[in-house]
N, C-alpha and C positions, 0 to 999 in steps of 0.2 A: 530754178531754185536749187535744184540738187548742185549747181554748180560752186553756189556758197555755202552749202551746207561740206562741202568738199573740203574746199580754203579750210572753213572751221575747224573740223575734223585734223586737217594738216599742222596748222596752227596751234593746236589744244595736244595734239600729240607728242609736236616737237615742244611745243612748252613745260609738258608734264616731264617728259623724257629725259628734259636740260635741267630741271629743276629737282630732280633728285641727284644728277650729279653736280651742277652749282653746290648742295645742300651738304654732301659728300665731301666734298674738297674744299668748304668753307668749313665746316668739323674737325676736317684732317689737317689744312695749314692753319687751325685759327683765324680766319678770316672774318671775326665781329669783333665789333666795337665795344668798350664797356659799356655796361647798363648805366646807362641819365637817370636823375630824378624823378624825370617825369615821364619815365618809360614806365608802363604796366606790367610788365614780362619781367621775370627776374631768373631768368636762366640765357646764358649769352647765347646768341639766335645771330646766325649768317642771315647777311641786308642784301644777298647779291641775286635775289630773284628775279630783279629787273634782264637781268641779260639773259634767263632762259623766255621771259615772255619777248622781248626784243630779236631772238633769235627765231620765235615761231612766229610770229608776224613776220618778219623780212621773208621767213623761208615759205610765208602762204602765198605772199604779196608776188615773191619772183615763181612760183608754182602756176600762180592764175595767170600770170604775163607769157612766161614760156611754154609751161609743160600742159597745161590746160587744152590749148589749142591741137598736139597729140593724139589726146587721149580722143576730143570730140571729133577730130576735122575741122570743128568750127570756131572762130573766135568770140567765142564769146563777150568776152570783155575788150574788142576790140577797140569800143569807143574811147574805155578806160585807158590802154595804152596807147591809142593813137599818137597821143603827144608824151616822151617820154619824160617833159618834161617835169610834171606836177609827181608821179612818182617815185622818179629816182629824187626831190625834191625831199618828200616825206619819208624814203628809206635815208637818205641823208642827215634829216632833222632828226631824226629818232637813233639814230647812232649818235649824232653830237649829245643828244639829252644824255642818255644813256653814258655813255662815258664822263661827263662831268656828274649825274648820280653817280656813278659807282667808286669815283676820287673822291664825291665828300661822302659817301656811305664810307670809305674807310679810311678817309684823312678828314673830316668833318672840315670841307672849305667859309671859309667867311662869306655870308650872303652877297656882297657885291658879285663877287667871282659867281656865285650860282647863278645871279640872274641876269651879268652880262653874256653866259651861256648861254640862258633861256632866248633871251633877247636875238641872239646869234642865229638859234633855231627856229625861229618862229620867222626873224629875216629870212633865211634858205628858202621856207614855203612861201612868203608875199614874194620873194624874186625872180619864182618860176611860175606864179598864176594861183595859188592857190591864195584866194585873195574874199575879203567879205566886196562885191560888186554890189550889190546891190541892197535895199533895206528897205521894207513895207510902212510908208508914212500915211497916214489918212487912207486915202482911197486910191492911192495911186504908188508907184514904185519911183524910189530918187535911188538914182545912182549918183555918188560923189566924185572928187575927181579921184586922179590915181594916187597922190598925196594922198588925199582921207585915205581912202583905201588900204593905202599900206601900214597905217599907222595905226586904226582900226586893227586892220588882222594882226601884228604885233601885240597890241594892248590886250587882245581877248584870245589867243593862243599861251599869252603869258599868264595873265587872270588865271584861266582854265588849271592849266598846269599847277600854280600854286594854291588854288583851292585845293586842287583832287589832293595832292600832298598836303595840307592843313587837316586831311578827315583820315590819314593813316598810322593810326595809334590803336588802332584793335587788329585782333587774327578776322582775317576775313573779310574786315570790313570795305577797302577799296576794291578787293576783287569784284565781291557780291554785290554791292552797290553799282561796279561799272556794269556787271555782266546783265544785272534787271534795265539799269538806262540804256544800252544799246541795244538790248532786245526791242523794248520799244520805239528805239529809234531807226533801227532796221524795215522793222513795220511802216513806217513812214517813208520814208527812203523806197522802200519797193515797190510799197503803192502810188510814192504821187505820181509816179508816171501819167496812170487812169485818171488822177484829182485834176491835171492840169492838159490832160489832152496830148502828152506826149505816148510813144508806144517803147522806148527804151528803158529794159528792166536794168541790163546791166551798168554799172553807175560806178562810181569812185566810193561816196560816202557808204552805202548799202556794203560794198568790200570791207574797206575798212572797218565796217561796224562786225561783221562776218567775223575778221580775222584777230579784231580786236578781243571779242568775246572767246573766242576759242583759247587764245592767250590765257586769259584770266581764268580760262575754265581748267585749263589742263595745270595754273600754277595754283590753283584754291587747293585742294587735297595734303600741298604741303603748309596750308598759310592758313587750315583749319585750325581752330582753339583746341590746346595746345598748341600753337604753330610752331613748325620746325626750321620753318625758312619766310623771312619779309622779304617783301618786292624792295625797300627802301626806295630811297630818292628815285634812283634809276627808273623801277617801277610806275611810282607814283607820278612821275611827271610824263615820263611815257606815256601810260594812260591817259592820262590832262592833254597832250601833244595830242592822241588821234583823235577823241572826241572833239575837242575842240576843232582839228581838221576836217574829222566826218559834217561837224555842222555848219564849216563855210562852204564846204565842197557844196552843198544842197543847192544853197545858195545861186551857186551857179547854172542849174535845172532850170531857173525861173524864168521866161522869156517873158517881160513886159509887158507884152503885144500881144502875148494869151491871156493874160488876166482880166476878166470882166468881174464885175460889180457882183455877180451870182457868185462867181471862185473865188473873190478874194483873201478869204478866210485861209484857203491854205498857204498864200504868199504870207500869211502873217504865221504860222506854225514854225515855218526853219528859225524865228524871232525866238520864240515861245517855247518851243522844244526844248531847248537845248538849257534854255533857265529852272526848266519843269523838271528834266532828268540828272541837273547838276543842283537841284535847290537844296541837300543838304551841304556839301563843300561850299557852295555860295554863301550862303547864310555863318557857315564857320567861320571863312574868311575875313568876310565882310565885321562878324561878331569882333572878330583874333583882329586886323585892324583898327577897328576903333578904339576898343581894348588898350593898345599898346599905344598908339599915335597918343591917347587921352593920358596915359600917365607918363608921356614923352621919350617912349622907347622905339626904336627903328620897326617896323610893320613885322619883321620878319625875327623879331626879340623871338627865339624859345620860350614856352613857358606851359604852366601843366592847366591850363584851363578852357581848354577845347572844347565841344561840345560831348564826343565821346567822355572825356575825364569830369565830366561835370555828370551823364548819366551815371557811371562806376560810382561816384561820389552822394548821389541820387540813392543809390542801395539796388541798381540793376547786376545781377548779375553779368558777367564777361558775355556770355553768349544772347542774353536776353539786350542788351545795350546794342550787340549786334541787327538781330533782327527788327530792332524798332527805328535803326537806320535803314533797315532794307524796306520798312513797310510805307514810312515816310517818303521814300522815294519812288515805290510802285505806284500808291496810290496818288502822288500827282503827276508824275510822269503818262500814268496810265490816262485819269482825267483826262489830264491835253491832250493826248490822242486821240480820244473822243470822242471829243467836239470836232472832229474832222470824218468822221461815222457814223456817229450816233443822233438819230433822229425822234423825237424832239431834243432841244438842248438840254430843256429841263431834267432828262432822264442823266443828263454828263454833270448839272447841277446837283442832284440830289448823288449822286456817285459820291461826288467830290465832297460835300457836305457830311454825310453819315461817317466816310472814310476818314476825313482829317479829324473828326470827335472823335472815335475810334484808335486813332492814333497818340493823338490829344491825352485820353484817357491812358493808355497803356503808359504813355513817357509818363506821367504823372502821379501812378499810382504806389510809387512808394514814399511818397509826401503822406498821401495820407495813412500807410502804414507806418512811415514812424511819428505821424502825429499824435497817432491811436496807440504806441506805446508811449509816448512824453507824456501824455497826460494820465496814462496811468500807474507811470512810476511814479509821477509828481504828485499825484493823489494818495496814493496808496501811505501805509503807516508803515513804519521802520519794520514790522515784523511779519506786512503781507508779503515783504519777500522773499524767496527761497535763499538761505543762507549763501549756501555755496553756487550762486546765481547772480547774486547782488550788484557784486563789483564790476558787474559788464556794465552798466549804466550809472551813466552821470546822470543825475536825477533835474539838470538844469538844463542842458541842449546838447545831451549828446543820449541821451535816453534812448535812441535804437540802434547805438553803435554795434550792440551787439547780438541785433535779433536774428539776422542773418546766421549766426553762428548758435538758435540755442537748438536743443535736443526737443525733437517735434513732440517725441513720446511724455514729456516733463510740462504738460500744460500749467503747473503751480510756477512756473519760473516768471511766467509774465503775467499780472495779479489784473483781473476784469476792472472796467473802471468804475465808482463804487455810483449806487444808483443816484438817481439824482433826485433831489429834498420835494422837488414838485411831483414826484408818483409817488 
């Protein structure tokens, strides 16, 4: 453990370190974009934080292949590099991501060209093995041919990638969001070894997830609301690139011919996981395509109705919008894990239940606070309300445009609703 907790550490250091010079020299030559429509932020903000977490990943990634062995005497990750291929693979795919984000972070390229990139990288890793083998059907494990397989791991490397970008439009939010799903997915990763009767801790995915985290850890600090530096494209699809890699690599752990009818629950997890710890970007995507296919516009049309712009719109405040992305994706991420420890089920049932009302309830609750002023401006008589108060509210559907902004100390600004004729 201490050995990935090392990566991490390396990883979150050189991320932090890169990212206040990225931050520096994107300030000093101008290096941002103008502010869009449907950008939240209205002070120009450098997009090039992708290349400081890209730099502390590559530099954990060649730290645990070279310099690791050093320090122990032992390899630990020997398994991991055995074959060099699948990682110089993944330090490859994440330089090509990375470089085509950071040409349309400051030339904003046309979508084709981004996604015959994405496309490009996602082939790198099916060409060297890094590949979805296999998939938990019924009772039993089908492996497809090599054809499926590469097309597969293409389709869900790219998927992945343009979700996590479709949910980066708040400070914070993609970091936070990756660093709670790959904690959980780490825990998975380190334990199936025990779940499936193998004895090897050190793994590919588990690194990855290690090194990924540490990235996002050391770039949050500048990407905190106020943020002074976004991951942009670069970023975002980086992050989409290793998740997505950490949960085919699992994949690969699975040996068929250890699966019995008692285990098979966890050959269904590397499935499930990975939908569990990406189910906010999934659900945006999936939302942001139908969306746009339905009123005839390319998938990948811009447009300001995302799910974060739809909370802000809600009447969540910037930070509170944030955290109820983080809690929706704790609380089912965490669920799934669960049910792979927690005995009886029912206790990972009632988890998951209490939790998603709970969350349910937080995304929802300023419905019914501006419910509860619309009806009480719309009640109220021309003279219950505070003169120099009035004009915040449209008295027909926009009646709590302006509750967010009244003076807490001034309880006459917003006029109680009047009682009702049956008491």
């Amino acid at each position: 453990m201490r050995y990935y907790l090392l990566a991490f550490a390396i990883a979150a250091g050189v991320s932090f370190v890169l990212s206040i010079v990225v931050w520096r020299l994107g300030l000093r030559f101008k290096l941002y974009p103008a502010i869009r429509d449907r950008d939240v932020h209205r002070t120009p903000t450098p997009r090039l934080g992708g290349i400081a977490m890209w730099a502390g990943v590559v530099v954990a990634l060649l730290a645990a292949w070279f310099v690791f062995p050093l320090i122990s005497g032992v390899d630990y990750f020997r398994l991991v590099f055995a074959d060099p291929g699948p990682p110089l693979a993944i330090i490859g795919a994440a330089t090509i991501i990375v470089v085509i984000g950071v040409v349309d972070d400051l030339y904003d390229l046309d979508w084709m060209t981004k996604l015959a990139g994405q496309i490009i990288a996602a082939g790198v890793l099916a060409w060297q093995g890094v590949q979805l083998l296999s998939l938990p059907i019924g009772s039993s494990l089908a492996v497809g041919s090599p054809f499926m397989s590469l097309i597969l791991t293409i389709l869900a490397v790219v998927l992945v990638m343009n979700a996590v970008n479709f949910i980066d439009g708040l400070d914070g939010l993609v970091a936070g969001v990756t660093i709670i799903a790959n904690v959980v997915f780490f825990a998975y990763s380190f334990a199936i070894s025990l779940t499936i009767g193998q004895t090897e801790y050190f793994n590919l995915s588990a690194l990855l997830t290690a090194v990924l985290t540490g990235a996002c850890l050391g770039f949050l600090p500048l990407n905190w609301h106020p943020a002074r530096l976004f991951m942009g494209d670069a970023g975002a699809l980086l992050t989409g690139l290793l998740m997505a890699t950490s949960a085919i690599s699992v994949t690969g752990q699975i040996d068929p011919a250890t699966i019995s009818r008692t285990a098979l629950l966890p050959a269904f997890i590397p499935i499930l996981l990975p939908f569990a710890v990406l189910i906010v970007p999934l659900l945006d995507f999936g939302l942001a395509v139908l969306r746009r296919v339905s009123a005839g516009k390319s998938p990948f049309t811009a447009d300001r109705k995302h799910l974060h712009h739809r909370l802000l719109d809600m009447g969540h405040s910037h930070f509170h919008a944030v955290l109820i992305f983080y809690a929706w994706t704790l609380v089912v991420s965490v669920g799934c894990l669960m049910f792979l420890f927690v005995k009886p089920t029912s206790l990972v049932v009632g988890f998951l239940v209490v939790g998603l009302v709970v969350c349910a309830a937080l995304t929802l609750a300023p419905l019914s606070r501006r419910k509860k002023v619309e009806v009480a401006v719309q009640s109220a008589r021309p003279g219950d309300l505070a003169t120099s108060r009035s004009d915040r509210f449209d008295p027909l559907d926009q009646a709590a445009g302006g509750l967010d902004h009244l003076d807490a100390a001034d309880p006459a600004a917003v006029p109680s609703p009047p009682p009702s004729k049956d008491h």
